[in-house]
C-alpha positions as CSV (number, residue, x, y, z in Angstrom):
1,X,-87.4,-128.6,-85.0
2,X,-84.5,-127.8,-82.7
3,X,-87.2,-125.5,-80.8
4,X,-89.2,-128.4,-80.2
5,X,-86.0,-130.2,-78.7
6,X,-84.7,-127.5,-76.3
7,X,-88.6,-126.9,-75.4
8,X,-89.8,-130.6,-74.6
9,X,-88.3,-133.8,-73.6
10,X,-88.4,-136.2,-76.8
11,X,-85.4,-137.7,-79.2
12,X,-85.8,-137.9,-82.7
13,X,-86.7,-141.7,-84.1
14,X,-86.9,-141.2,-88.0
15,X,-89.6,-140.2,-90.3
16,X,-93.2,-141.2,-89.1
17,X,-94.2,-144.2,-91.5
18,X,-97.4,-144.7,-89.4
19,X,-99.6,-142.8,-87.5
20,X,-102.9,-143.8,-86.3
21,X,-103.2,-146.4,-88.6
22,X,-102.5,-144.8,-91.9
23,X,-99.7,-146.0,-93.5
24,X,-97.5,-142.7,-94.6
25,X,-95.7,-142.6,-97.8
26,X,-93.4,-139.2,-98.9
27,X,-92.4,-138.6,-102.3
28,X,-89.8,-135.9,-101.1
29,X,-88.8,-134.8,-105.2
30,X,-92.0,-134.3,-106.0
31,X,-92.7,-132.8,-102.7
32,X,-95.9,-135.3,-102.3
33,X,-97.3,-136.4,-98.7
34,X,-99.3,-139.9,-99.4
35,X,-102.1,-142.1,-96.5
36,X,-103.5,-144.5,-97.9
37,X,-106.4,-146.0,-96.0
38,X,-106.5,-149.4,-97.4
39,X,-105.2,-150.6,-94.2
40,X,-107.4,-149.2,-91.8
41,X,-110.3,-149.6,-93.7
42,X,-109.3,-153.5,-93.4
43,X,-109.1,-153.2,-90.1
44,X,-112.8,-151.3,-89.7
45,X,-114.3,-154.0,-92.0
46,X,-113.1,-156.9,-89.8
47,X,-114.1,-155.3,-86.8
48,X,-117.8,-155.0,-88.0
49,X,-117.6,-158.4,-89.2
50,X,-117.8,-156.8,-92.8
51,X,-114.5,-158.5,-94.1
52,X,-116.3,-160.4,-97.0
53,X,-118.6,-157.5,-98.0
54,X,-118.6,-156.2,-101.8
55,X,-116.9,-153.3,-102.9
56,X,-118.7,-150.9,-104.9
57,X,-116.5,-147.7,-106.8
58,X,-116.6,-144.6,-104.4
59,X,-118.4,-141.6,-105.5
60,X,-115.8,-139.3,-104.8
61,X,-112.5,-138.5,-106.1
62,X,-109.7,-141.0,-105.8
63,X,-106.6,-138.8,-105.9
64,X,-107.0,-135.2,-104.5
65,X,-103.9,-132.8,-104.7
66,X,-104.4,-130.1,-101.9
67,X,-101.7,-127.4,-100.0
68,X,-100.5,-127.0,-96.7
69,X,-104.3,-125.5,-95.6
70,X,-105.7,-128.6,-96.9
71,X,-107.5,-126.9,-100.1
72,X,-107.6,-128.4,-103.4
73,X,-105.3,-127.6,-105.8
């Protein structure tokens, strides 16, 4: 990170707790990275006009653990 400092312009403002509209939640013992999309799926649903719509169970997987390249684990 100090690279990024002496190379750009920037100051350091904490750990990210959102970031284009996902809510971010670390589990740092665990070493677990959670975004949850509850919230922006909220916000998509009211944009449509879809707030009041029924839910229906996803067909996919609910919890997926995956690495640093973004494969399952």
């Amino acid at each position: 990170m100090e690279g990024l400092f002496r190379e750009f312009e920037m100051k350091d403002i904490g750990e990210a707790k959102l970031c284009l509209g996902f809510r971010i939640s670390r589990n740092r013992p665990e070493t677990k990275l959670t975004m949850p999309q509850e919230k922006y799926a909220w916000s998509v649903l009211s944009r449509f006009g879809m707030s009041n719509a029924n839910g229906v169970r996803t067909p996919m997987e609910v919890s997926i653990d995956v690495d640093e390249c973004g494969e399952p684990v």
